[in-house]
Biopython code that builds the backbone (N, CA, C, O; Angstrom):
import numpy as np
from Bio.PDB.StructureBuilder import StructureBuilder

atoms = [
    (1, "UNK", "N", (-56.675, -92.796, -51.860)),
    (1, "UNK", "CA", (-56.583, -93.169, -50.461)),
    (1, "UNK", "C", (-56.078, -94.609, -50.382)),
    (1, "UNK", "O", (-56.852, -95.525, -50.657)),
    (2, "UNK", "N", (-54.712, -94.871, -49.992)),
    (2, "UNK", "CA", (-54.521, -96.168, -49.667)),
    (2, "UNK", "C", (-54.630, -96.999, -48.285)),
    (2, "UNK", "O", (-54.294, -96.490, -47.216)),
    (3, "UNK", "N", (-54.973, -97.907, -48.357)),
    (3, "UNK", "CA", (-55.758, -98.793, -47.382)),
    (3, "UNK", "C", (-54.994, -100.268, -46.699)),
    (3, "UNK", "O", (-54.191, -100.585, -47.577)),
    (4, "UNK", "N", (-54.909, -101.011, -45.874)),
    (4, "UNK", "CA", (-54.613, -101.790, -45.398)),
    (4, "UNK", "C", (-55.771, -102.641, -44.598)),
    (4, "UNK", "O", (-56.035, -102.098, -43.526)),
    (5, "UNK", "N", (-56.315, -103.498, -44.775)),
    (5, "UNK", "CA", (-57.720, -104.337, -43.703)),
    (5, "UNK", "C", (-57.164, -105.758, -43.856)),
    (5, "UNK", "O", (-56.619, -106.521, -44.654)),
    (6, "UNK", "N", (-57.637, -105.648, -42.594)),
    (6, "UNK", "CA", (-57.789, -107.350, -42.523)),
    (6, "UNK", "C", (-59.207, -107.572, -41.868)),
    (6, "UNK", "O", (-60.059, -106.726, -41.597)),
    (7, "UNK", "N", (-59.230, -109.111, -41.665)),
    (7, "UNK", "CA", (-60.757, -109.527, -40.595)),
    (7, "UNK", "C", (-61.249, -108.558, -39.835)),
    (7, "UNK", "O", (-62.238, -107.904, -40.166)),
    (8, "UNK", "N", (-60.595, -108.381, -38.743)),
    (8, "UNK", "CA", (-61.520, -107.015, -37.684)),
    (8, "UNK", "C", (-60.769, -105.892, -38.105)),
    (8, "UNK", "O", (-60.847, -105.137, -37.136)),
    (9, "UNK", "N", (-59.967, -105.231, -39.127)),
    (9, "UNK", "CA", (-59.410, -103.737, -38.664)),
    (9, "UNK", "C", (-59.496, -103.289, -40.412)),
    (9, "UNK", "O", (-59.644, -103.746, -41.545)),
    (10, "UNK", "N", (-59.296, -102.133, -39.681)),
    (10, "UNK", "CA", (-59.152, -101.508, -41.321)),
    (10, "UNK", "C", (-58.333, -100.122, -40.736)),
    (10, "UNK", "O", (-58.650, -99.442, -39.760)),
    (11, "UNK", "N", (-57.036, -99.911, -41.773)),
    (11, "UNK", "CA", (-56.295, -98.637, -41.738)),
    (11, "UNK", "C", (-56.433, -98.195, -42.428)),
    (11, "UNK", "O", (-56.673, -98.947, -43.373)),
    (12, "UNK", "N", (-56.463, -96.553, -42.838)),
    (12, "UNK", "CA", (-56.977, -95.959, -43.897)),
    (12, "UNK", "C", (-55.974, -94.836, -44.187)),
    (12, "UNK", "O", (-55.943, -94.078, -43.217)),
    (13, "UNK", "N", (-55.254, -94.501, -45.034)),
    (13, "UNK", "CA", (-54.612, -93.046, -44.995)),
    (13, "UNK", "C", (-54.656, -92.414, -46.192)),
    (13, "UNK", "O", (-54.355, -92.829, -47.311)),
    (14, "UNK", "N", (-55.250, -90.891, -45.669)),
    (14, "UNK", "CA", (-55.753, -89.690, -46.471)),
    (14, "UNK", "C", (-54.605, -88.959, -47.083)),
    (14, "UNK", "O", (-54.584, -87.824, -46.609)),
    (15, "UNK", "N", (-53.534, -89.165, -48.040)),
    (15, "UNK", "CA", (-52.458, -88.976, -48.164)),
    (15, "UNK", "C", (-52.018, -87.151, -48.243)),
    (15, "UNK", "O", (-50.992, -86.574, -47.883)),
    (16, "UNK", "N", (-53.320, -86.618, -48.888)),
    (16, "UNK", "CA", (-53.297, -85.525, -48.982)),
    (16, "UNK", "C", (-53.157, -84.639, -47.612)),
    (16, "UNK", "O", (-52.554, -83.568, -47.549)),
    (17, "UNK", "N", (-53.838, -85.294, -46.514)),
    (17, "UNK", "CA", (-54.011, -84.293, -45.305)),
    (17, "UNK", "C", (-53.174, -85.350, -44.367)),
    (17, "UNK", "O", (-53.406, -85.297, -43.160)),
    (18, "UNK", "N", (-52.255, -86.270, -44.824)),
    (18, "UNK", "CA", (-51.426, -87.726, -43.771)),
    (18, "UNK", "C", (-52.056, -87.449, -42.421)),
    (18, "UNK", "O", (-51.653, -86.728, -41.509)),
    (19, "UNK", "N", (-53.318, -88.317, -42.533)),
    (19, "UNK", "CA", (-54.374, -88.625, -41.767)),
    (19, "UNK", "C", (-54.313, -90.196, -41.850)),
    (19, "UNK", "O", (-54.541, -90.648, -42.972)),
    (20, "UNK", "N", (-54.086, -90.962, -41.007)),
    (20, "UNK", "CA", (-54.487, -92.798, -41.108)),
    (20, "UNK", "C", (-55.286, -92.589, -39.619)),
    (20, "UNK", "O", (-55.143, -91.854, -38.642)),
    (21, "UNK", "N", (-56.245, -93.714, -40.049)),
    (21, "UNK", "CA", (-57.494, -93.846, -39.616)),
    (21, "UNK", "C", (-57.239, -95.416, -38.903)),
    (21, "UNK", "O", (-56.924, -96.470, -39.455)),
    (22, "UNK", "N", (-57.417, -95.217, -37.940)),
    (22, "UNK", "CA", (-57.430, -97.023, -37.653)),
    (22, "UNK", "C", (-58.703, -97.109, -36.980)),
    (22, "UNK", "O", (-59.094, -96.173, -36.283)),
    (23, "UNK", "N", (-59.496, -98.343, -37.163)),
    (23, "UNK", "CA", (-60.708, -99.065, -36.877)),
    (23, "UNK", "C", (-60.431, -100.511, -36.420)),
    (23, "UNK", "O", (-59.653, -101.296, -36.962)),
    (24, "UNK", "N", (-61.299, -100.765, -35.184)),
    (24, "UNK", "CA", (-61.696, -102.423, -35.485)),
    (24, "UNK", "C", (-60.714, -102.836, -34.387)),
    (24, "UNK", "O", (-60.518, -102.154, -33.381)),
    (25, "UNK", "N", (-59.974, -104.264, -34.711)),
    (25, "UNK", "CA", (-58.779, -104.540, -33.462)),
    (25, "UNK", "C", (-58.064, -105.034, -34.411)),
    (25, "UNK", "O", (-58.394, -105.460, -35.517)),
    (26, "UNK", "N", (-56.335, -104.888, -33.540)),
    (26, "UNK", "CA", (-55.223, -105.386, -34.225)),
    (26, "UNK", "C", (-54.733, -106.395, -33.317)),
    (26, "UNK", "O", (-54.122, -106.063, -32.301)),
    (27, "UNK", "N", (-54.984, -107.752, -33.643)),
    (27, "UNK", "CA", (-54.534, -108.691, -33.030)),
    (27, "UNK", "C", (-53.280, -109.729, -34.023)),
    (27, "UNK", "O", (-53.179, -110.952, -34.128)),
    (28, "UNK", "N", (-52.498, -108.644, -34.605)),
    (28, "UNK", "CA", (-51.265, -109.497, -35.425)),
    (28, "UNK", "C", (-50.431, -110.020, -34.939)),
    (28, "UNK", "O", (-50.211, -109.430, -33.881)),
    (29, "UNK", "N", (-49.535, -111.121, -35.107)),
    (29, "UNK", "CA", (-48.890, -111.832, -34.637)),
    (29, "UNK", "C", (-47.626, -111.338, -34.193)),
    (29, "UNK", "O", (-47.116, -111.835, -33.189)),
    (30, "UNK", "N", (-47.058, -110.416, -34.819)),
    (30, "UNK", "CA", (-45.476, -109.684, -34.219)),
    (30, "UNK", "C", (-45.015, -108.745, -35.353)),
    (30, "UNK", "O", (-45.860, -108.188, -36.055)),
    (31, "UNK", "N", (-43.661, -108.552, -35.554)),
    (31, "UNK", "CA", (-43.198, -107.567, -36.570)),
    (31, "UNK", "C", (-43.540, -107.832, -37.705)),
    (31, "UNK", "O", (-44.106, -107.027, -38.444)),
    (32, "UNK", "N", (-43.211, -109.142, -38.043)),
    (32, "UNK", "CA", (-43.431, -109.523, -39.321)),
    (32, "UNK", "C", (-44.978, -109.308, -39.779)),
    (32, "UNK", "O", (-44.974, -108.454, -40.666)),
    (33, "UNK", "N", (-46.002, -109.658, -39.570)),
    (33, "UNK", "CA", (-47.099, -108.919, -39.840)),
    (33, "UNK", "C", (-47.621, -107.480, -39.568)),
    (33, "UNK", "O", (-48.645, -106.977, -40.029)),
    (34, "UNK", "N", (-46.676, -106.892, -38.690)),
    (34, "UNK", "CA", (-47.156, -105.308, -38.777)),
    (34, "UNK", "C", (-46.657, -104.479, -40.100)),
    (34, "UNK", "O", (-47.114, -103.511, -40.709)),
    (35, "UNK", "N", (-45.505, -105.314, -40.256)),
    (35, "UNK", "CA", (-44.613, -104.645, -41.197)),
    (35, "UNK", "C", (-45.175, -103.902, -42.338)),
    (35, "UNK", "O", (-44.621, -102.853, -42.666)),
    (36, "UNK", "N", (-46.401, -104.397, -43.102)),
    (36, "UNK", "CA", (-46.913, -103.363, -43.787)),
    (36, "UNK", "C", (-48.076, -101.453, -43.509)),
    (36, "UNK", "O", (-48.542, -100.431, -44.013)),
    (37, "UNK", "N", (-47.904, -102.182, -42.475)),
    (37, "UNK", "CA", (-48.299, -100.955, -41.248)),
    (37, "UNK", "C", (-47.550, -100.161, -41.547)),
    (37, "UNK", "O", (-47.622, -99.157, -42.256)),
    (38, "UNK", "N", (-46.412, -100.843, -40.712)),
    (38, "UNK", "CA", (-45.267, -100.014, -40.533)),
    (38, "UNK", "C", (-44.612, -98.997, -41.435)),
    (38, "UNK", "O", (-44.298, -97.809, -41.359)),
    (39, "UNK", "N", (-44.541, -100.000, -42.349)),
    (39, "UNK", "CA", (-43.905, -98.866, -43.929)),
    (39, "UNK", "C", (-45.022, -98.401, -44.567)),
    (39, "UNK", "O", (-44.712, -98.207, -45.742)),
    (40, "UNK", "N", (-46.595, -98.023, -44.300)),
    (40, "UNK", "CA", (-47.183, -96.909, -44.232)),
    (40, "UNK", "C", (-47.301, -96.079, -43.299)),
    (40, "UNK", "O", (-47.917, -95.025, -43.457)),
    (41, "UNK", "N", (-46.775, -96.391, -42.267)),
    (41, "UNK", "CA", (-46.510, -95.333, -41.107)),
    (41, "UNK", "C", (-45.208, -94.820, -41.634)),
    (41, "UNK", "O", (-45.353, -93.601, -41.731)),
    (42, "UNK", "N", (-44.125, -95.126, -41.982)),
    (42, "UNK", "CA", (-42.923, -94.496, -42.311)),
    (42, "UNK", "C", (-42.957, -93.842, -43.634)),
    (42, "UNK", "O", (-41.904, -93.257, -43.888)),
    (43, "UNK", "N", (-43.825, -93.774, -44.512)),
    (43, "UNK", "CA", (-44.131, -93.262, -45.461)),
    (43, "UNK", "C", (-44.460, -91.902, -45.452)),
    (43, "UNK", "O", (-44.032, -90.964, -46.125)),
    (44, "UNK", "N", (-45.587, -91.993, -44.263)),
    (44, "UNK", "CA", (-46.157, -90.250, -44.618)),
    (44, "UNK", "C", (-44.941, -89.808, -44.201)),
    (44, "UNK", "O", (-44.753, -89.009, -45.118)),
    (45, "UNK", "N", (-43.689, -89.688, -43.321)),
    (45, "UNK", "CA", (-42.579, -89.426, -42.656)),
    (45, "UNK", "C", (-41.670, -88.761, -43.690)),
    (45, "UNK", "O", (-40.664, -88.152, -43.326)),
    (46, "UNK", "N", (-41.970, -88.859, -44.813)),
    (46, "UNK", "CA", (-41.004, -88.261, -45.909)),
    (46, "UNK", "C", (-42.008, -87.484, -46.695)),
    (46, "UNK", "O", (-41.676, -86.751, -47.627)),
    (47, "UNK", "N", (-43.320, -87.667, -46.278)),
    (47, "UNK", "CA", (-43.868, -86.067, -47.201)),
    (47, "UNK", "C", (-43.210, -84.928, -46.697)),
    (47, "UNK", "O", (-42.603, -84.852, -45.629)),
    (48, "UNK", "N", (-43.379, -84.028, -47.563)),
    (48, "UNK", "CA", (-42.763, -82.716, -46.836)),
    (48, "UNK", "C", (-44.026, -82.190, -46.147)),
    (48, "UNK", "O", (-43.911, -80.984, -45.929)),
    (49, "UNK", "N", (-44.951, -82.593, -45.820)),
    (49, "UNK", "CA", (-45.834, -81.570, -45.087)),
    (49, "UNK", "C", (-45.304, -81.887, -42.698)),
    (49, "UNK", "O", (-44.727, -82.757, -42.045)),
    (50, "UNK", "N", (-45.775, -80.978, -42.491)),
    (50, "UNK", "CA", (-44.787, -81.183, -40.772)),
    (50, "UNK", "C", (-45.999, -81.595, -40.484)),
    (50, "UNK", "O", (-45.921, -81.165, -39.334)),
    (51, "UNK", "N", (-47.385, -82.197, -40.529)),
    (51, "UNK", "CA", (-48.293, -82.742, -39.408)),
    (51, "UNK", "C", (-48.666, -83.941, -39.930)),
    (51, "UNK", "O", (-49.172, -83.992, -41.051)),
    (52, "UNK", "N", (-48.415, -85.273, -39.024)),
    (52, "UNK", "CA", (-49.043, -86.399, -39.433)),
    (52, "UNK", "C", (-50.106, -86.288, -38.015)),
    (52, "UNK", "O", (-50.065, -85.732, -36.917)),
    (53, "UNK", "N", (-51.247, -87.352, -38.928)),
    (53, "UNK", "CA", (-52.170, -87.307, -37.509)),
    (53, "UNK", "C", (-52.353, -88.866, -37.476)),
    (53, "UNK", "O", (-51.985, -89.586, -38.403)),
    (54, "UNK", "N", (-52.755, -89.174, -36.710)),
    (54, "UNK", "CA", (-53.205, -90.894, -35.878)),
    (54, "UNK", "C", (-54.400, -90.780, -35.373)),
    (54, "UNK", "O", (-54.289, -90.118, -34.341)),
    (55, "UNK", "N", (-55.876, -91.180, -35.620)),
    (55, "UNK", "CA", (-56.494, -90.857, -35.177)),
    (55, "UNK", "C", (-56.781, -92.679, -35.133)),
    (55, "UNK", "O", (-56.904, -93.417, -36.110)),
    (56, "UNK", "N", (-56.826, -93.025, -33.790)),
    (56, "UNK", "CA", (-57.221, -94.096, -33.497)),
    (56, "UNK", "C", (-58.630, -94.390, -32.445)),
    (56, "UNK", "O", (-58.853, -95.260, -31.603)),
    (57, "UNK", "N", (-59.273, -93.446, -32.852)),
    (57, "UNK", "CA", (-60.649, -93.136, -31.810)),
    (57, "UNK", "C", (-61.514, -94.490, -32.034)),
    (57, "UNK", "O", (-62.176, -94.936, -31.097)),
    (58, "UNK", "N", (-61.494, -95.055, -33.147)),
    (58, "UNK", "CA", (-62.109, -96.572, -33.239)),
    (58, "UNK", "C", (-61.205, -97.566, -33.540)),
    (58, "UNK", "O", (-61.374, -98.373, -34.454)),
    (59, "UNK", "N", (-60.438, -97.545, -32.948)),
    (59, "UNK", "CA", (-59.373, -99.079, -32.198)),
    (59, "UNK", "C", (-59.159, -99.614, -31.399)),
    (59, "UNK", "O", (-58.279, -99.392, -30.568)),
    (60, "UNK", "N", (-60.174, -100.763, -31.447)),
    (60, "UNK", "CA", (-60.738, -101.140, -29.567)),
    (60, "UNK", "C", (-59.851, -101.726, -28.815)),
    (60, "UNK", "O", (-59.756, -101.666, -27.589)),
    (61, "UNK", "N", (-58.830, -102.619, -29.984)),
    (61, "UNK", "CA", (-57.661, -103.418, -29.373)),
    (61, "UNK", "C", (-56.550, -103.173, -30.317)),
    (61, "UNK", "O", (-56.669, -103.065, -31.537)),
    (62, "UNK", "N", (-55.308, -103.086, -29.538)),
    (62, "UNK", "CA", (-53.770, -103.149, -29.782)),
    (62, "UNK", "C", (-53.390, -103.957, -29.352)),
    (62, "UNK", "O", (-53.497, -103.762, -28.141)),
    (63, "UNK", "N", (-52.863, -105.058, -29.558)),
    (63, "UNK", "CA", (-52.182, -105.911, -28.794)),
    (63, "UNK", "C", (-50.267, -105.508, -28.693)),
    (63, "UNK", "O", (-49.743, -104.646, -29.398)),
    (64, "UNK", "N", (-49.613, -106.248, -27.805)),
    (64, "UNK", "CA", (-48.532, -106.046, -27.688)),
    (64, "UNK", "C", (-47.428, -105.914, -28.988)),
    (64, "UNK", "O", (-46.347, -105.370, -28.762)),
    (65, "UNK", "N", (-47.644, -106.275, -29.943)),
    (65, "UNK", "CA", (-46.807, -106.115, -31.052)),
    (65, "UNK", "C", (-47.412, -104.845, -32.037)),
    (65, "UNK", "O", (-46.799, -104.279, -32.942)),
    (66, "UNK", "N", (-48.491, -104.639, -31.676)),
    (66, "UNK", "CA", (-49.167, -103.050, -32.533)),
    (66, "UNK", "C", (-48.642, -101.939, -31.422)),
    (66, "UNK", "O", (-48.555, -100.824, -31.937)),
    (67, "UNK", "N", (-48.231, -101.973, -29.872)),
    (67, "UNK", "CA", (-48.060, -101.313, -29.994)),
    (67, "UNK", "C", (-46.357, -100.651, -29.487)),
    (67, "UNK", "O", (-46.078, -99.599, -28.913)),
    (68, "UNK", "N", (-45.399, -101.850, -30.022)),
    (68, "UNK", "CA", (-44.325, -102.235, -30.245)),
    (68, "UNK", "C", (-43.991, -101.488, -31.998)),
    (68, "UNK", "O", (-42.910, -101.149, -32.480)),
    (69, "UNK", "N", (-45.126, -101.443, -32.494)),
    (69, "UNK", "CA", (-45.206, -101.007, -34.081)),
    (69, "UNK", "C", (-45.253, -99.179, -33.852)),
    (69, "UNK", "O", (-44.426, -98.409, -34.341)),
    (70, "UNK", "N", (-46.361, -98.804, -33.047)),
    (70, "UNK", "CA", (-46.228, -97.633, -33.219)),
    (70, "UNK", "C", (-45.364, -96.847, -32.330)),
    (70, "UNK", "O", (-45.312, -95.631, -32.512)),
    (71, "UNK", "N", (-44.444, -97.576, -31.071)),
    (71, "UNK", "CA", (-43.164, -97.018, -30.512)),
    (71, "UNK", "C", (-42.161, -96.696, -31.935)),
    (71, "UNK", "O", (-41.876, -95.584, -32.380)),
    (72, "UNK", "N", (-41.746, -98.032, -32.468)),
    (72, "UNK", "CA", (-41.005, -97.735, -33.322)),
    (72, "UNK", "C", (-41.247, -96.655, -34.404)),
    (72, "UNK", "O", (-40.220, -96.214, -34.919)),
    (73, "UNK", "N", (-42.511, -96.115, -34.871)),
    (73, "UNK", "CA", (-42.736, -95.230, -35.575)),
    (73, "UNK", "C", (-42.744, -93.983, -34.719)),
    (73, "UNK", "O", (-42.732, -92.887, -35.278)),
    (74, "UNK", "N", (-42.761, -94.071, -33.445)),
    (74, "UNK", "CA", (-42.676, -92.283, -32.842)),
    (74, "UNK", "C", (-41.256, -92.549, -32.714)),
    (74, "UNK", "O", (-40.534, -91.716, -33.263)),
    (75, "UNK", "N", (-40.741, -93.413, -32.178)),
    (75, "UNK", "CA", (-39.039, -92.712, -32.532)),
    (75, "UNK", "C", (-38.318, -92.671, -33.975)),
    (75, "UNK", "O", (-37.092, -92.643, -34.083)),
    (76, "UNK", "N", (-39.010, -92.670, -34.832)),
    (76, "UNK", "CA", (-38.624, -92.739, -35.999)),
    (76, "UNK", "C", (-38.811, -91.371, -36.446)),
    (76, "UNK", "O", (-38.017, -90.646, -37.047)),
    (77, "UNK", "N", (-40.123, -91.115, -36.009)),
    (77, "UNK", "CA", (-40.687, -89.390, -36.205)),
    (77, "UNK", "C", (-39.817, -88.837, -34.996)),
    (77, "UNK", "O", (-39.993, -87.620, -35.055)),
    (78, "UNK", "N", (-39.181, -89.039, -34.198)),
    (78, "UNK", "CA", (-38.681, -87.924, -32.856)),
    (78, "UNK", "C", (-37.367, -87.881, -34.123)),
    (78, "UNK", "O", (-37.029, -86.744, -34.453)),
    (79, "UNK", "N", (-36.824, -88.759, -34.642)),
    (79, "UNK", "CA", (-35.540, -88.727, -35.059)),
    (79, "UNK", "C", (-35.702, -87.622, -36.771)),
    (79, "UNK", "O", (-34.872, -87.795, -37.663)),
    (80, "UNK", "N", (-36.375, -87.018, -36.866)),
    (80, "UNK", "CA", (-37.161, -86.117, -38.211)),
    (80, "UNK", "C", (-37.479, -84.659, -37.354)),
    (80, "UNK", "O", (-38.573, -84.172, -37.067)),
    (81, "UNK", "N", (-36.632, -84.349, -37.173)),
    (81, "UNK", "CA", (-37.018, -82.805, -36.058)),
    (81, "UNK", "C", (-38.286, -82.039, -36.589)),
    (81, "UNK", "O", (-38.971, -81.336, -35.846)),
    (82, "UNK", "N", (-38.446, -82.151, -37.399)),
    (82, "UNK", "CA", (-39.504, -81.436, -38.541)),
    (82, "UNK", "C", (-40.843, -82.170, -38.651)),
    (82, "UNK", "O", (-41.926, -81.722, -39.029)),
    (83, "UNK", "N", (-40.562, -83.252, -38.286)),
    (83, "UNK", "CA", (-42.249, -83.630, -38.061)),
    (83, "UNK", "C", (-43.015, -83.620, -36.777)),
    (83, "UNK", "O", (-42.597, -84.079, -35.714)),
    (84, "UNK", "N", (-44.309, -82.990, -36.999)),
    (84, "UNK", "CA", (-45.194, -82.496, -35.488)),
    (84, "UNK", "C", (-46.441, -83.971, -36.294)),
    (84, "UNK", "O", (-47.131, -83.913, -37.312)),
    (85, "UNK", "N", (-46.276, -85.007, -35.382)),
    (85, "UNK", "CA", (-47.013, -86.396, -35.188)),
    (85, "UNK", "C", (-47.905, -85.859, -33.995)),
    (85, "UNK", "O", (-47.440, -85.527, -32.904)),
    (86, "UNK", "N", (-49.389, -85.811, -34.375)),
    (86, "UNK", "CA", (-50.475, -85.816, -33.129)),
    (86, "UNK", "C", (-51.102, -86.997, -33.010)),
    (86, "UNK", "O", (-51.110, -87.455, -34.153)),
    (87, "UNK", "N", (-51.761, -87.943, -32.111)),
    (87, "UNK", "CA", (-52.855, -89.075, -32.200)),
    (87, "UNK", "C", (-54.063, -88.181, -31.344)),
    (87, "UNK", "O", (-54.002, -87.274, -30.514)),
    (88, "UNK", "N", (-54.944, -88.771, -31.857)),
    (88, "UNK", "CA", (-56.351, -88.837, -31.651)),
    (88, "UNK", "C", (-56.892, -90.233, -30.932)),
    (88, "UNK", "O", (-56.836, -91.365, -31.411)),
    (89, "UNK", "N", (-57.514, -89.770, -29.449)),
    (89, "UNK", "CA", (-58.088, -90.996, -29.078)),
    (89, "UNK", "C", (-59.094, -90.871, -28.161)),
    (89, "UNK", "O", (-59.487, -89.826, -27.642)),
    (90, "UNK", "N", (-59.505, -92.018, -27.978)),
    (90, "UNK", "CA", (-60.647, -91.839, -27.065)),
    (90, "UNK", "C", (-60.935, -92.330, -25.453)),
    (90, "UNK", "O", (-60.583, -93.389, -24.933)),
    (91, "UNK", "N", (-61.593, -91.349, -24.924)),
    (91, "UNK", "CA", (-61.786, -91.610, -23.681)),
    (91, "UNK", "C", (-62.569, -92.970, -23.106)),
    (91, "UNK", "O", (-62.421, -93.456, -21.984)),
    (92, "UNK", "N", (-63.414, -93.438, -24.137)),
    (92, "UNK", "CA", (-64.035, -94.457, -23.862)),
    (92, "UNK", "C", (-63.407, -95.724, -24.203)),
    (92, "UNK", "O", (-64.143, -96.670, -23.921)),
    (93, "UNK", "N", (-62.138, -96.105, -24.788)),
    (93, "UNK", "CA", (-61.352, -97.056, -24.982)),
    (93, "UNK", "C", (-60.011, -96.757, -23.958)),
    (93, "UNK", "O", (-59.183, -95.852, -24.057)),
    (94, "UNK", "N", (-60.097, -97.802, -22.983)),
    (94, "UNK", "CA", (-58.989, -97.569, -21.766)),
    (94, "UNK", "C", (-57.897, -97.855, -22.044)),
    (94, "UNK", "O", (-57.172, -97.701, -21.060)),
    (95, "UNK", "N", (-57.442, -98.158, -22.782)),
    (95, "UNK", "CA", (-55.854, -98.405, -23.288)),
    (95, "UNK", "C", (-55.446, -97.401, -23.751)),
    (95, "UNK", "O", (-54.332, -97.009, -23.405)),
    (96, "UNK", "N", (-56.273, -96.613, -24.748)),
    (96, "UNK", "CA", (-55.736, -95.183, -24.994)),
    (96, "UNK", "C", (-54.654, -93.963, -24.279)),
    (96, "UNK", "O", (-53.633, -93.406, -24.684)),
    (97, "UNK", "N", (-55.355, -93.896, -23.187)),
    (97, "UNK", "CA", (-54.739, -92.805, -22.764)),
    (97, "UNK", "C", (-53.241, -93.359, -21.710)),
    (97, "UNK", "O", (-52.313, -92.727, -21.205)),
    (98, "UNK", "N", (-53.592, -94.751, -21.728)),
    (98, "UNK", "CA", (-52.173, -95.122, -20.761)),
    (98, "UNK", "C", (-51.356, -95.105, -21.730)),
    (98, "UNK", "O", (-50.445, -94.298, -21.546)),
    (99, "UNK", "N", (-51.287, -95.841, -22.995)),
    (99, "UNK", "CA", (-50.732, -96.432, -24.279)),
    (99, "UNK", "C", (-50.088, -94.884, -25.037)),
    (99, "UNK", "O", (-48.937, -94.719, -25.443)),
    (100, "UNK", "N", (-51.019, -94.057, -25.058)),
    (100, "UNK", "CA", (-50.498, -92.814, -25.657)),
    (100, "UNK", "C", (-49.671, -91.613, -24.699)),
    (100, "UNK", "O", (-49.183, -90.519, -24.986)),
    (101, "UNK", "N", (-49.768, -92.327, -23.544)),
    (101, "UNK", "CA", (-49.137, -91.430, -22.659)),
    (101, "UNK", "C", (-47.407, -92.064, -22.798)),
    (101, "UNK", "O", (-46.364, -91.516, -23.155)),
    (102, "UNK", "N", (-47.596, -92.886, -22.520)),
    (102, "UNK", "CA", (-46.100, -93.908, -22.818)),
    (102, "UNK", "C", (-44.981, -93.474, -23.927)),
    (102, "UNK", "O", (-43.752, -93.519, -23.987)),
    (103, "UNK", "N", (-46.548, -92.821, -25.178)),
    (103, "UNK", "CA", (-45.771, -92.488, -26.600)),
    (103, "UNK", "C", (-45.018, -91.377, -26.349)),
    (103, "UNK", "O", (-43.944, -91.060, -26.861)),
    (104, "UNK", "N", (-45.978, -90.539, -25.123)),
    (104, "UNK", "CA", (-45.250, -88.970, -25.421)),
    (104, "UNK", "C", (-44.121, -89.114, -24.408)),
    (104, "UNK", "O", (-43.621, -88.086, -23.952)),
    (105, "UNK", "N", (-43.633, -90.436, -23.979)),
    (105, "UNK", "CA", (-42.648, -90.384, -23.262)),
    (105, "UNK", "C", (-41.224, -90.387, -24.410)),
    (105, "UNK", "O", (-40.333, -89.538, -24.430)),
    (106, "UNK", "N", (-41.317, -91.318, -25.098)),
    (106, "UNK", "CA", (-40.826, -91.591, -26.581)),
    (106, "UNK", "C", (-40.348, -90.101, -27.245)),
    (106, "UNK", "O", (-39.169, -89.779, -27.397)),
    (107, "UNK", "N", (-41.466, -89.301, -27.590)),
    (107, "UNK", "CA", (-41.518, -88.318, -28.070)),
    (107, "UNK", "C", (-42.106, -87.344, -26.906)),
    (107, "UNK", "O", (-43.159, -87.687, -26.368)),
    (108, "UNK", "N", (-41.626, -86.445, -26.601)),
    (108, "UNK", "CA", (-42.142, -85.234, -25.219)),
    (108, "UNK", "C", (-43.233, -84.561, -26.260)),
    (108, "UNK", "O", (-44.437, -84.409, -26.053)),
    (109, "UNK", "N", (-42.301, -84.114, -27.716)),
    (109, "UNK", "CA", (-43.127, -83.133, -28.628)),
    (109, "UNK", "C", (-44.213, -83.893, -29.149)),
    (109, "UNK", "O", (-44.626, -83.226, -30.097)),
    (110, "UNK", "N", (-44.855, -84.860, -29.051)),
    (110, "UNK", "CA", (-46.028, -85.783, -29.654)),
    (110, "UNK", "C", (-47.462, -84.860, -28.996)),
    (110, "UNK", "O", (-47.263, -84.047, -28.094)),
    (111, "UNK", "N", (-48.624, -85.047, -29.450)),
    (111, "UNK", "CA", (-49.265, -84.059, -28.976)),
    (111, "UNK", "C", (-50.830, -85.520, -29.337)),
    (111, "UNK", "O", (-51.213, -86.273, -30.232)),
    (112, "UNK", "N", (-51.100, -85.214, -28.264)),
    (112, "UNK", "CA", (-52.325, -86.417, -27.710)),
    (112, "UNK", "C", (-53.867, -85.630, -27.582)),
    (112, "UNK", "O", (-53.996, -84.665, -26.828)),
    (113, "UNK", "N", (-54.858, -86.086, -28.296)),
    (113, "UNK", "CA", (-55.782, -85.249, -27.790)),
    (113, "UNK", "C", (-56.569, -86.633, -27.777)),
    (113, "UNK", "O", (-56.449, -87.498, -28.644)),
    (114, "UNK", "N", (-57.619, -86.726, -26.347)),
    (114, "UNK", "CA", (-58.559, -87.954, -25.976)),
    (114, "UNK", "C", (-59.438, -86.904, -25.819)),
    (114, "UNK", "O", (-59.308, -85.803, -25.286)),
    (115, "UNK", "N", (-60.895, -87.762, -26.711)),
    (115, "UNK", "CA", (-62.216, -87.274, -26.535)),
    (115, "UNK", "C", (-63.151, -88.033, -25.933)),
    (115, "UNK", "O", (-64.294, -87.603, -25.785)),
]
sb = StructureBuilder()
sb.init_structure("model")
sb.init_model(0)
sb.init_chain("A")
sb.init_seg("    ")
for serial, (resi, resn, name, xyz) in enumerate(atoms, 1):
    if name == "N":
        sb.init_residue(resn, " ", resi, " ")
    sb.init_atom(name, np.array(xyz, "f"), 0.0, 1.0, " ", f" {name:<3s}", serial, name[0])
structure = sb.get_structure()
């Protein structure tokens, strides 16, 4: 399982089932610090399996450049006809469902489930 943390967050991805896990808040400074995000988000993108998941149900904060990070990764996945990208989020964190609604504008085929 490879991992990414800093101070408040921790990303986690289950490579076998391309599951990343995000926790905590992402308050990084712009591209240049997402960037290792990023090229584990573009990574699972070349397994051959068709479902990545995002489950960001404990990610209390995104700030404007995280979620500048994960636009660029759903059009990266819209541009891969073959990959079905779902996120996971939660009803009790209010950025969620505006933030992930935006995504499936990006991607129509993105598939959102808030609990």
């Amino acid at each position: 399982m490879k991992s990414i943390h800093g101070e408040s967050f921790q990303i986690r991805l289950d490579e076998t089932s391309l599951t990343l896990c995000f926790k905590g808040a992402l308050r990084l400074t712009g591209a240049e610090d997402y960037a290792s995000i990023l090229e584990m988000l573009r990574g699972v993108l070349t397994a051959p399996h068709a479902r990545v998941l995002l489950d960001i149900r404990e990610l209390d904060f995104l700030n404007s450049s995280g979620i500048a990070m994960l636009s660029r990764f759903v059009i990266e996945a819209r541009e891969r006809n073959k990959v079905n990208v779902q996120f996971l989020g939660s009803l009790s964190v209010p950025w969620h469902a505006r933030s992930l609604k935006n995504l499936q504008r990006l991607m129509p085929s993105l598939s959102v489930e808030l609990a």
